[in-house]
N, C-alpha and C positions, 0 to 999 in steps of 0.2 A: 515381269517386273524388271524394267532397269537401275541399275545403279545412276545417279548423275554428281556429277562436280560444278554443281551451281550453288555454291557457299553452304549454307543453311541446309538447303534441299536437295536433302539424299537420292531419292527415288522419285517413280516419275508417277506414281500412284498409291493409294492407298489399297491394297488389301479388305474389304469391308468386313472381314472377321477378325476380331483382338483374341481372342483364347481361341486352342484348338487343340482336338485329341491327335497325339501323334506316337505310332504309325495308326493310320487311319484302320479302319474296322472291316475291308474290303478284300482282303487279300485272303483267296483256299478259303472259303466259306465253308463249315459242314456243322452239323451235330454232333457231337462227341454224346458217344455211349457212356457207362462209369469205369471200366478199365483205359478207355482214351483220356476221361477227364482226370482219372486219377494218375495218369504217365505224365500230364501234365504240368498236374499240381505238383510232385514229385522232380519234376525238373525246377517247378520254380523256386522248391527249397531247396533245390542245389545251387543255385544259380542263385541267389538272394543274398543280400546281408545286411539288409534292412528294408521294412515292410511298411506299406503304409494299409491303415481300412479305410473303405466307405459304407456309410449304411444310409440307403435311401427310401426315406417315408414319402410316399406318392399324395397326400392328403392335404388339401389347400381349405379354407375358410374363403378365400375369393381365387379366383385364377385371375392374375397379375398378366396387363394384356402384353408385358416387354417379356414374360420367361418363359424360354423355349426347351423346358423339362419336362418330363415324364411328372404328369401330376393329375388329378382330379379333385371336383369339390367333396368338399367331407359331409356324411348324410349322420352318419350316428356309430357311437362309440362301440356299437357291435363289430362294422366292419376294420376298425384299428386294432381291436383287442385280435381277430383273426388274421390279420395279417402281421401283427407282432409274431403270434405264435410260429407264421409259415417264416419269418426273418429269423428266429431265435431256432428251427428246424434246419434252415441254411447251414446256421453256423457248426449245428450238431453233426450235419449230412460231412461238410468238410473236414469236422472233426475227425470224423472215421477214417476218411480216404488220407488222411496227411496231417503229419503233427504241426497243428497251428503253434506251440510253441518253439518250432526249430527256430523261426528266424524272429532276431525281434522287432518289435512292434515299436515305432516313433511316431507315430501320430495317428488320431480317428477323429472322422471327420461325417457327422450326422446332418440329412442335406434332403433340401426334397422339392415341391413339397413345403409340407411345414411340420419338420420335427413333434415342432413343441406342442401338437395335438394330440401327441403320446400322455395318454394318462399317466400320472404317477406309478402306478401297480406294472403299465406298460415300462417305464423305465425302469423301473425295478428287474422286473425279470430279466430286461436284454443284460443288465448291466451284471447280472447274475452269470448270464450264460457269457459272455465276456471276460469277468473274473472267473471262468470255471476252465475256458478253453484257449486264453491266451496269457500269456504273462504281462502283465499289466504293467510291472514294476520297469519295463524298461521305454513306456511311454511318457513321454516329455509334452505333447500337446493333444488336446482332444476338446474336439472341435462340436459344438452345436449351436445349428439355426432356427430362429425362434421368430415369430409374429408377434408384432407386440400386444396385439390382442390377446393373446392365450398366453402370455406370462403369467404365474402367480407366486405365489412365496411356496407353496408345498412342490410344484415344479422344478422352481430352482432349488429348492433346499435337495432335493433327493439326486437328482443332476450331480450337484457339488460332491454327495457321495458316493456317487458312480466313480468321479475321476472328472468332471468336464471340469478344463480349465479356462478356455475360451468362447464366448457368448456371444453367438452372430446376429444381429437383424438387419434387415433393410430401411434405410432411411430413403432411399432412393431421390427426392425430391421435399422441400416445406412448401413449393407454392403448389397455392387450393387447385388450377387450374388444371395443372400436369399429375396431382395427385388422382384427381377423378380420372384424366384420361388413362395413367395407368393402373384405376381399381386397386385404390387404394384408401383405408381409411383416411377421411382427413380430418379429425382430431391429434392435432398434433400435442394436445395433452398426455394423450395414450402413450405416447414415445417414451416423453419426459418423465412422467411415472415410471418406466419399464426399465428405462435405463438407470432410472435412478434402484431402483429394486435389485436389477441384475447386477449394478457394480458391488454391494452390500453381499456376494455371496461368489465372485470370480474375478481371478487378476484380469482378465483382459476382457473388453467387451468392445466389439466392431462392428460398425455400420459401416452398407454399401451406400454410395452416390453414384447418380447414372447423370452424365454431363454432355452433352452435343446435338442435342434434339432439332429437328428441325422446327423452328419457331421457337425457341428457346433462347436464352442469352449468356452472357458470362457474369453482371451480377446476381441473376438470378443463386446459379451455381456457387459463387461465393458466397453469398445469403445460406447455402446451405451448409458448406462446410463451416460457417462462422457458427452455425446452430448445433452442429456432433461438438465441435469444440468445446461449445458453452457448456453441454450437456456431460463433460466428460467424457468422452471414448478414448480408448488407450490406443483404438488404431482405426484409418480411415482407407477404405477401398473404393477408389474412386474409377469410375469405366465411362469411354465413351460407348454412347447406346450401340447396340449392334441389330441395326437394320434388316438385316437377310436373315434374325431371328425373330425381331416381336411380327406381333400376332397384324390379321391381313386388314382387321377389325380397329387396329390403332392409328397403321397407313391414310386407314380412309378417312379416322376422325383428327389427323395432324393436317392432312391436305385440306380440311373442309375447315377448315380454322387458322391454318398459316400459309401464306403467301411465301417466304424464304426459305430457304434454303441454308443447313449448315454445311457449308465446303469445307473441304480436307485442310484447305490452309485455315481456315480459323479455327478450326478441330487443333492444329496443330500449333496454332497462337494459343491458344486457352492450355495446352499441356503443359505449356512452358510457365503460363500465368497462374493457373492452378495452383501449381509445385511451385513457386516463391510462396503465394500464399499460405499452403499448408507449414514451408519451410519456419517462415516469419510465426506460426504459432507453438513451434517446435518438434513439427512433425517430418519427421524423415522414411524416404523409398527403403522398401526391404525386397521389392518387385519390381516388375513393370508398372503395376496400379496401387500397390498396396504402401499405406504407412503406417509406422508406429509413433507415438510420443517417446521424442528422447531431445529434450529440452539444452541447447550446448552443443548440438553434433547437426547442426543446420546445412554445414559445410559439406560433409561427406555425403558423397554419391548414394552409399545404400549404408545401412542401419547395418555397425560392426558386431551386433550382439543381440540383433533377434535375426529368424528366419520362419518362414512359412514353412512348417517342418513337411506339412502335406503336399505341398506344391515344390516338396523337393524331393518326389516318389513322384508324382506326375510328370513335371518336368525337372529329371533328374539324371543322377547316372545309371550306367546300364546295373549294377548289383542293385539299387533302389525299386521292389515294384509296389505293385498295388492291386490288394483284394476288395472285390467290391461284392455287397449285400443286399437284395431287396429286386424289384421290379425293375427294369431295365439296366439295373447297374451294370459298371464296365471294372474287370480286373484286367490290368498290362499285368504279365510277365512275362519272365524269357521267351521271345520267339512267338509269342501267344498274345492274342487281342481276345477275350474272353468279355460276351455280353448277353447278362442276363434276360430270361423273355419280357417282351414290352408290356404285356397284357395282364393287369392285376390281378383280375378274379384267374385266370390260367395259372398266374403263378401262385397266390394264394392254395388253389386245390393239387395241385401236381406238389408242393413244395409239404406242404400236410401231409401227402402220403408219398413223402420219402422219393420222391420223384425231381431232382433237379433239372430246366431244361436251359439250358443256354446256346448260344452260337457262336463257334470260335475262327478267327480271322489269324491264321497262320503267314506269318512272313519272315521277308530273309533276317537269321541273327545281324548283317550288317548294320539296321536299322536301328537297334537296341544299342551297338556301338557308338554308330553317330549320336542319339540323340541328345547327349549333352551338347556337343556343339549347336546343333539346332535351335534345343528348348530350353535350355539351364543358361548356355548366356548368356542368351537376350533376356530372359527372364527375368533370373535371379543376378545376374553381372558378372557373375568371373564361373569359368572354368578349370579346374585345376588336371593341368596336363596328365598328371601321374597315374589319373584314372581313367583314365581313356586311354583303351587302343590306338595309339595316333597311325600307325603300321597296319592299322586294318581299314582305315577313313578312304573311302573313295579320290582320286584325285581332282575330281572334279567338284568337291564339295573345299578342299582343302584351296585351292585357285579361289573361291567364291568366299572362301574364309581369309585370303589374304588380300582379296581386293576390298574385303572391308576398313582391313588396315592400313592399306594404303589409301584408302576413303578416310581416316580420322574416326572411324568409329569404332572399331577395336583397338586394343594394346595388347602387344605381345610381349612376356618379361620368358623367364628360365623355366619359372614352373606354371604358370596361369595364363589364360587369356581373358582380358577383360573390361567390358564396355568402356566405353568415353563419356563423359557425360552427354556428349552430342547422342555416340548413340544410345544411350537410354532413350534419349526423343523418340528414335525411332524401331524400338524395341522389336514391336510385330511385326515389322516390314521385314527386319532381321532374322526373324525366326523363318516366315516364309519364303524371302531370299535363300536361306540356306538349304531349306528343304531340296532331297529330292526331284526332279520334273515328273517322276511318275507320281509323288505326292502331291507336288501341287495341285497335277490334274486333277487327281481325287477331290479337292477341298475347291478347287475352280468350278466343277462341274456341280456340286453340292450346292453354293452360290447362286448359278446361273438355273437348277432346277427351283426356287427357292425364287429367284424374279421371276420365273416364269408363269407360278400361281398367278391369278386374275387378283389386282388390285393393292399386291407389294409389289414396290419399285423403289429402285435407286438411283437417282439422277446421275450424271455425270460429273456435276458439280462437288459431289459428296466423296468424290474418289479422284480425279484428277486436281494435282499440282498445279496451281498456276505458272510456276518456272518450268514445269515438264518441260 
């Protein structure tokens, strides 16, 4: 990826991935025994000073053919109730080996999947063994995502007295056409109901929009966000689709139904249009994709007074990590890339009898250093010098961070660095450009395995710059 000095046009391609796990999961692969996992977990409470969770329920009512998550269809509430048990078993096994209360906890974040298949009695207990192993009191957001089909009032009601104060769904789409192809209800009454139920019971409730489809268009996508608007949502998460993940199965019914093509510059027209759009309804960036309503602050670059607290343990600073729960889930801490077994019923019965198995991706501490420059500020917008090793940044990463700012897309002040509004544009390009070269390759070849499958592809069109 190069940098370019043609006005507007940073780079000379688009990257076909907008989020991405970093450092990647590759690196000194092994199994850790329970004195290796527990030297581990042990460093990362040293090494921490604020924590994020994840807990991921693998259980869907349809498989969504855009998401590219560890998920299955749901057959009957035998198999939830057993594998609550083996996730609330998780949290006891870790219990033991390391006090979940040394570091605290700022955000949780329930994700799958679809949550809210969790029967009541199910959220009851996790929410039990939660308040029993970690300190609750010093979390500020906790995060659940919900189907609006399986909302109900006993649901949210008992949610609410776990702690959930933010309520996720997916709107993804109002038109009939692209609902069906991405299997999805299309009663869009079902939303309206859900949303309207869910805001009667949590401050915040957020819908996803997926915007750049090939055969899609830009009112379409306004049509949708005027619809979260209507509906109330306190915050909107809007993504261009990510290709090199939906399913091989959507490829072929987008191609057998559109002739066009959405290229990288009108992907990158519609970002700009989008964001007036949401701005004009008083919706302001706290991300790269994400807004809040904060009605009066249309001006400002990113929202002074909220943040994705979770997605600032993801991409964050190096004391920031993240424990993750459930079938395939991923914890980052110090030096450690920690990922749960893929395989449900494997983990369901190993996890029952006290049996943890995960696979750990060891890499250099320098990586955990960098990564705020990497992923925090392109992400979130500013970096604040004082937390970062800047004496331990490779020079090679630090040249690639000044030629941004001589490109007009970073600022550099005494104590922060911190996007332009230009580069917010080009936020992902940013992250990827700073990476690493032995990272990129990782997430290049990831890509290129991934179009290699028979019948996903990504044109040329979809990725190269017209000014290239």
């Amino acid at each position: 990826m190069r940098l370019l000095d043609k006005g507007l046009v940073k780079f000379d391609y688009q990257f076909p991935l907008y989020n991405f796990f970093f450092p990647a999961q590759t690196h000194n692969l092994y199994e850790p025994d329970k004195r290796q996992f527990s030297e581990i977990m042990a460093g990362a409470n040293q090494a921490a000073r604020s924590r994020a969770l994840y807990f991921h329920i693998p259980f869907c009512e349809a498989i969504c053919s855009f998401c590219p998550f560890t998920r299955g269809l749901y057959k009957n509430s035998e198999a939830i109730d057993r594998y609550t048990h083996a996730l609330i078993r998780e949290i006891e096994y870790k219990a033991q080996i390391v006090d979940l209360r040394a570091v605290p906890v700022r955000a949780i974040f329930f994700g799958g999947g679809t949550p809210s298949l969790l029967s009541p009695r199910n959220i009851h207990d996790i929410g039990e063994a939660l308040h029993h192993h970690f300190d609750m009191s010093t979390v500020e957001e906790f995060s659940f995502e919900f189907n609006v089909t399986s909302v109900t009032e006993e649901r949210a009601r008992v949610l609410a007295e776990i702690g959930v104060t933010h309520a996720r769904f997916g709107l993804q789409t109002t038109d009939g056409e692209w609902r069906q192809l991405f299997n999805l209800d299309p009663d869009i009454g079902k939303i309206e109901r859900a949303v309207e139920q869910l805001r009667t019971h949590f401050g915040y409730v957020l819908c996803d929009i997926l915007y750049g489809m090939n055969g899609s268009s830009e009112q379409q996508t306004l049509a949708d966000i005027d619809k979260a608007v209507a509906m109330g949502v306190s915050n909107v998460d809007i993504y261009p689709i990510n290709n090199a993940a939906t399913s091989v199965k959507l490829h072929k019914q987008i191609r057998a139904r559109f002739n066009d093509v959405m290229p990288a510059m009108r992907k990158l027209n519609m970002k700009f249009m989008l964001d007036e759009h949401l701005r004009q309804y008083g919706y302001v960036p706290y991300n790269g994709h994400g807004y809040v309503h904060r009605p009066g602050t249309d001006s400002a670059l990113f929202a002074n007074d909220y943040s994705f607290i979770y997605h600032e343990h993801v991409y964050g600073y190096a004391d920031h990590d993240l424990l993750g729960f459930g079938v395939g889930a991923i914890s980052s801490v110090a030096g450690q890339v920690i990922t749960n077994v893929s395989l449900r019923e494997k983990y369901i019965q190993r996890m029952t009898a006290g049996e943890h198995l995960c696979q750990v991706s060891g890499h250099d501490p320098v990586l955990d250093v960098v990564k705020p420059l990497v992923l925090r500020l392109a992400y979130h917008g500013d970096v604040d010098k004082r937390l970062v090793e800047l004496d331990r940044v490779p020079e090679a990463l630090m040249q690639r961070l000044d030629a941004l700012i001589q490109a007009g897309l970073v600022l550099d002040d005494r104590h922060y660095y911190r996007l332009t509004r230009l580069g917010w544009l080009w936020y992902s390009n940013i992250m990827f450009y700073l990476m690493p070269v032995s990272e990129q390759d990782i997430l290049r070849k990831l890509v290129f395995e991934q179009l290699d499958v028979p019948g996903r592809d990504i044109t040329e069109h979809e990725l190269i710059y017209a000014a290239g």
